[in-house]
Each structure stands twice: as C-alpha cells, then as structure tokens.
SEFIVO-948767 format. One record per residue: residue in one letter; x, y, z of N, C-alpha, C in turn. Coordinates in steps of 0.1 Angstrom, whole numbers, plus 5000, padded with zeros to 4 digits. Example, Ala and Ser with C-alpha at 12.3 -4.5 7.8 and 13.67 -1.06 7.14 Angstrom:
<recs>
A513249435078512349555078513249675078/S512849785071513749895071512950005079/
</recs>
This chain:
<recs>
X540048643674539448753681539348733695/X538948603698539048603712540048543722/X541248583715542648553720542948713722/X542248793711542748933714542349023722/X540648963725539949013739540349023749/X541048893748541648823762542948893765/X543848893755544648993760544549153766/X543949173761543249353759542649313777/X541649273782541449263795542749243802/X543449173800544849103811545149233814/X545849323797546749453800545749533809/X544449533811543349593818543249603833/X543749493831543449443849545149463854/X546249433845547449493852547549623854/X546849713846546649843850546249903861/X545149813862544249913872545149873884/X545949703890546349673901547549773901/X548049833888549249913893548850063894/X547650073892547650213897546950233912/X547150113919546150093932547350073939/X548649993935550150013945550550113944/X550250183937551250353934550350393943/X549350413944548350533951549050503971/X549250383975549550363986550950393991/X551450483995552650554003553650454005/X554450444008555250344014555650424028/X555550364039555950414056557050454056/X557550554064559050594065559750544077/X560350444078561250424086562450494093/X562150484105562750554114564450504112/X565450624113566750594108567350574125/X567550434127567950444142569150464145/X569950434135571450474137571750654134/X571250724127570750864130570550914145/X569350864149569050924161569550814174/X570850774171571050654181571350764195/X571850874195572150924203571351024208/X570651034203569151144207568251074216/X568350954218566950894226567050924240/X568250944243568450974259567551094259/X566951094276566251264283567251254290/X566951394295567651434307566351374321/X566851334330565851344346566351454351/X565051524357564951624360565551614379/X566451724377567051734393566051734404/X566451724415565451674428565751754439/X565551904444565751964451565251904463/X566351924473566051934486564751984494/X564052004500563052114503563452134518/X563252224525563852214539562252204551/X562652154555561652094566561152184574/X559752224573558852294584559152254597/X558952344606559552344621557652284623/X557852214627556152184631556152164649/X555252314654554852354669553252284673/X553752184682552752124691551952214697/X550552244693549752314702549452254714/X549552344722549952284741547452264741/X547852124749545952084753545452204762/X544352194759543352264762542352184768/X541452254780540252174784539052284776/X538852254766538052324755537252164755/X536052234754535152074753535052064742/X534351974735534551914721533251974719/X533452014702532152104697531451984695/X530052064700528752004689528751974680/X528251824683527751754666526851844662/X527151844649525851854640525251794628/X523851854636523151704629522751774612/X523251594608523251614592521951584588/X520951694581519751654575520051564560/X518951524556518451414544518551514534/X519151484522518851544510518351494499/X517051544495516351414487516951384472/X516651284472517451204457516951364448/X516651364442516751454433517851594434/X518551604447519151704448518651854449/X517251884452516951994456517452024466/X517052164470517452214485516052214492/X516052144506514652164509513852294514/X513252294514512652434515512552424526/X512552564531513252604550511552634557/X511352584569509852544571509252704576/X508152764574507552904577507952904592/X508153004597508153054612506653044613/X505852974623504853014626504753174634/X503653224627503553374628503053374643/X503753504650503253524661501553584662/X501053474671499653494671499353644682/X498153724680497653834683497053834697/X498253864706497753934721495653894722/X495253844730493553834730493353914743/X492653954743492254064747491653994764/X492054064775491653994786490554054794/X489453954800488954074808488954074819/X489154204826488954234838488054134851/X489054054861488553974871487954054879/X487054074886486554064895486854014906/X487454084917488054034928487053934935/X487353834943486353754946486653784961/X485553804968485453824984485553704992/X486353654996486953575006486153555017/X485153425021484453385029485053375046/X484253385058485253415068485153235071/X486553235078487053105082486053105095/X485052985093484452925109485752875119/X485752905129487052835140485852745145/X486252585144485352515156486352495163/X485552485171486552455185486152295183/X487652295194487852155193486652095209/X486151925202485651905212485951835221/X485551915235485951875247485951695251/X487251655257486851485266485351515275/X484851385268483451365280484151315292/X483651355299483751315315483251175323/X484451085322483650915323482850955337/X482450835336481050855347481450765360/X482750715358483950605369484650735373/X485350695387485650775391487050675399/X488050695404489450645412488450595428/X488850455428487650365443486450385440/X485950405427484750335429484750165425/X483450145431483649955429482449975412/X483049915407482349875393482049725390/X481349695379480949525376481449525361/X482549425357482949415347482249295344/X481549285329480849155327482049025331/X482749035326483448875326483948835335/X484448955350484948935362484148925374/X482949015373482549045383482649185388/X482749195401483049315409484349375411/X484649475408485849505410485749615418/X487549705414487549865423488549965413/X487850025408489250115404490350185412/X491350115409492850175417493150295415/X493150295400493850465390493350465385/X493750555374493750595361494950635355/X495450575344496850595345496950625325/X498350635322498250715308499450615305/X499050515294499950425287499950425269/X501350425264500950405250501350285242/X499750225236499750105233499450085214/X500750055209501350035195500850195189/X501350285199501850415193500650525193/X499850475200498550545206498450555217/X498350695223498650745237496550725245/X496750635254495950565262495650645271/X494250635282493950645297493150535297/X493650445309493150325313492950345327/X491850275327491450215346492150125347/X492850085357493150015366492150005371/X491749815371490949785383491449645389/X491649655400491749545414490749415417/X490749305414489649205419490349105429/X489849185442490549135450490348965452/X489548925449488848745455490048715442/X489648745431490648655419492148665420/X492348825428493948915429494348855415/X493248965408494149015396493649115390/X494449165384494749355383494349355366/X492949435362492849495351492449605343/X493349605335493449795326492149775314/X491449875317490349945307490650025300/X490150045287490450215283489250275286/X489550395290488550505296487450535286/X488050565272486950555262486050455257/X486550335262485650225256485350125271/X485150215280484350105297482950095292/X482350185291481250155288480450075277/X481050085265480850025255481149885256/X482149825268482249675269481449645274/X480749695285479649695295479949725307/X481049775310481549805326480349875328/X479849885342478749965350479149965365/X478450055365478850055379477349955392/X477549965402476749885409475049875409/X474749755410473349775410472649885422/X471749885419470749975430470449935438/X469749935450469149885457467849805456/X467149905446465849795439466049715427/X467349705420467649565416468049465420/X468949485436468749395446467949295447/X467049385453465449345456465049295447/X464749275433464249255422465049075421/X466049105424466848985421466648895428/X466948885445466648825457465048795452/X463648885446462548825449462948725437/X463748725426463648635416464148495421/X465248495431465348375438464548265445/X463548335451462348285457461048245446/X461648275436460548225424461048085418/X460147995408459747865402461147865395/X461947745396462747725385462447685371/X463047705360462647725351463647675343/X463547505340464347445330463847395317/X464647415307464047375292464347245293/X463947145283463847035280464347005269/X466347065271467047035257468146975266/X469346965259470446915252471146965269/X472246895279472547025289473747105281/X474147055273475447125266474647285263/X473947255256472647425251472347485258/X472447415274471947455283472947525291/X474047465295474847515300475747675293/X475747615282476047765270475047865277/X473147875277473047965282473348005295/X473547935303473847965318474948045317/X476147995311477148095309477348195303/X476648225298476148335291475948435296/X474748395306473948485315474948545327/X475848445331476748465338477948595338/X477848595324479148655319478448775314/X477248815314476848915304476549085319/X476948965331477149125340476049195345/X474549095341473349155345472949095358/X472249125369471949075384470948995384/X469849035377468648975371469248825365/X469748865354470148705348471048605359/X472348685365472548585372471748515383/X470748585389469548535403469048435393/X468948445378467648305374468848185372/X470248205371470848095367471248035384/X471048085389471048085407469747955411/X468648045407467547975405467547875399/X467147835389467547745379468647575386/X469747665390470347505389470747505407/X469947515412469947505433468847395435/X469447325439469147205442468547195463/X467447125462466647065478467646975482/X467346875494467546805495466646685492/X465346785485464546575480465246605468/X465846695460465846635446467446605442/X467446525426468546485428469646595429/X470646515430472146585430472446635417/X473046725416473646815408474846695403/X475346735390476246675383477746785388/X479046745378479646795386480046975374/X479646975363479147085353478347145362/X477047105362476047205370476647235384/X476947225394477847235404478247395396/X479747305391480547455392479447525384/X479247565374478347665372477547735384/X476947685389475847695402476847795413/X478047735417478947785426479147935421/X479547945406480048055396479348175400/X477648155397476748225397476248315410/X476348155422476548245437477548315440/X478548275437479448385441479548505433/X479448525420479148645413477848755417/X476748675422475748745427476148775446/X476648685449477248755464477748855467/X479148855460479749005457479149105454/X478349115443477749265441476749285454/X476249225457474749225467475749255478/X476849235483478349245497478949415494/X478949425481479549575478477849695482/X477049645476476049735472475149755488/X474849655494474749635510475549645523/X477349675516478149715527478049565539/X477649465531477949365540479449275536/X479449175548480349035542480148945532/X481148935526480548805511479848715521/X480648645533479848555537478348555540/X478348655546476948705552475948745539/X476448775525475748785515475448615509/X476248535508475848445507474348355513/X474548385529473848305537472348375537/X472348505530471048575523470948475514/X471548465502470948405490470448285492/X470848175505470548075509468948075509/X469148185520467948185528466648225518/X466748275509466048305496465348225489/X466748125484466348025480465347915490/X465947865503465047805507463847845508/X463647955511461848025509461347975496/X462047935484461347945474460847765472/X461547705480461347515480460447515486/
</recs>
C-alpha cells in the first residue's frame, strides 16, 4: 500500500507541473527574414529655406532707457501690497496778519574828527625827545590804514619824527610849559638834594625815568639831585651823562618857553643851582 501511495502522489505532482507549463505562452519570435526588407525608413527631405534680408538699423543718439529698479518678492510668492497714498491733509484755516507798523529809521550822524589841540610850528615836548616843532601834517598809509601824522623836527638831535594825530596825546606829547611851571621848576633847583640810600643802578633807573617821562618838575629834581659843588666829590662817569641829559632837556624847554638862547638858558640853570649850595 505504500508503494501505491507513492505512486498516486508522483502521477500528482507530474500533473500539476504540467499544467503550470501549459498555462505559460511561449514568446513569438520575430521572423527576420520576413521583414528583412521592411526595417529601412525613409529620412525625411531637407528643404532649403531662403535667407532673410537682415536691414541694419542706422545709430541713433537716443540715450539708453532707465534702469528699473527690481523690487524683492517675498519667498512665499505673494504680491506685495501697494503702500496707501497718504491722504491729502485739510487746508487749516489761516488767520488774518495784522500789518505791523514799521518803526522810523534814527539817522545818526556820523561823528565829527576832534580838532587836535597841535597845530603846523608849534614847538611841542615829546616825552622821549624833548622839545620839538611841528613841520606838517601830512596823510600816510601804514599796513593799509589811511594815517594823519605830525611831522616833528628836533633840531639839536636833527632828526625828523612822525606822530599819529589821533594818538599825540595819549603818548604824552604836550605842548610847552607855562610860565609858572617854569618858575616852579627853577625854584625846585634852588632846593635840598634829595638822595636815597640804595643800589645807584635803582637809582639811576629812576633818574631815567623821570627824564623820559616829559615832566619839568621831575626833570629840575633829577637836575638837583645829581649837581655837584666844588667841595663835594666828583661825579662818576653814569651820573655825569645822566646829569648832562637832564640839563639840557630842561634848557631847551625853559629857551623855547622864554624865547631865549639854549646857552643863555643854561647859564640860568647854573645860576639856580649855585643859590641853592
């Protein structure tokens, strides 16, 4: 029996493999000697085309258009929305100005040159020279500023110097003493000499000083001061010229203001002083 099982499965299983080759088609092969002559195409013909006349447009001085400018489009691909016209704002209402009345224009007049108190020949006293004479008045421009200067003449030095008219007085130019500063002066000659008990360098500073500062008074005490007797000693050779400086500065004005000779104003001052020894 189980020889006949076994058979009965075999014929079982040859069955079913032959009904599984039948079920599959067999492919149909292409008959090439059949269509040996069919495989050719035709290529398709290749017409000519005939050539456009291509016309050079003649240049132009046409300027080159405007760029335009490319806006951003946002990743998402919307369109952006186009921005509101700001609305025209509403006329405000104005109000009526009031003319304003126009104040009257003051005219000042312009102010007049003062009138120097020097005049062309008169004799003047410049502190640092002494006695002088105005020659002129003359009209110079000095680094682009239009000037009137005195000319003044010193004849004993013969030398020639220019003032500005606006500023004589303020240097101290004056004009001649008086007759009772004269006198004031001469009596100060005949008075005590009067030396400090310093340094002569401190000393001599003020002498020169006094000298140069163009007063009659001060030069009579530096007169006084360093004039020497014959009991006392000698003068150095500083105090000297100083001494000389001061007489002749005080001669000349005292020769202009008295219409005398320097000499003869001198041999005053002499005489002055000896009264006072």
């Amino acid at each position: 029996m189980s020889t006949k099982k076994q058979a009965v499965k075999t014929q079982a299983k040859a069955a079913k493999g032959a009904v599984k080759v039948a079920a599959k088609p067999a492919a149909a092969k292409p008959d090439l000697k059949a269509n040996a002559g069919k495989t050719e195409t035709k290529k398709p013909e290749l017409k000519a085309v005939p050539k456009a006349d291509v016309k050079v447009a003649p240049k132009t001085d046409a300027k080159p258009a405007p760029k335009v400018e490319l806006k951003a489009v946002p990743s998402n691909g919307a369109p952006q929305k186009a921005a509101a016209a700001p609305a025209a704002a509403a006329p405000k209402a104005v109000a009526p100005v009031a003319p304003v009345a126009k104040a009257p224009v003051a005219i000042v007049p312009k102010p007049e040159k003062k009138k120097s108190e020097f005049r062309t020949n008169d004799w003047v006293v410049y502190p640092a020279h002494g006695v002088g004479r105005i020659v002129s008045v003359v009209e110079q421009e000095v680094a682009g500023i239009r000037l009137e200067l005195f000319v003044i003449n010193f004849d004993k030095d013969k030398m020639t110097l220019r003032v500005p008219v606006a500023k004589a007085s303020a240097i101290g130019m004056r004009r001649l003493s008086s007759p009772d500063v004269v006198a004031s002066a001469l009596q100060t000659l005949k008075g005590r000499a009067r030396i400090k008990r310093t340094m002569w360098s401190r000393r001599a500073q003020e002498y020169e000083a006094k000298i140069n500062s163009g007063d009659l008074i001060s030069i009579a005490e530096v007169v006084r001061d360093l004039h020497r007797t014959s009991g006392q000693p000698e003068q150095s050779y500083s105090e000297r010229q100083l001494y000389e400086a001061a007489l002749a500065r005080m001669a000349r004005e005292v020769a202009a203001v008295e219409r005398i000779d320097e000499d003869a104003a001198v041999k005053r001052l002499e005489v002055a002083l000896q009264r006072a020894a």
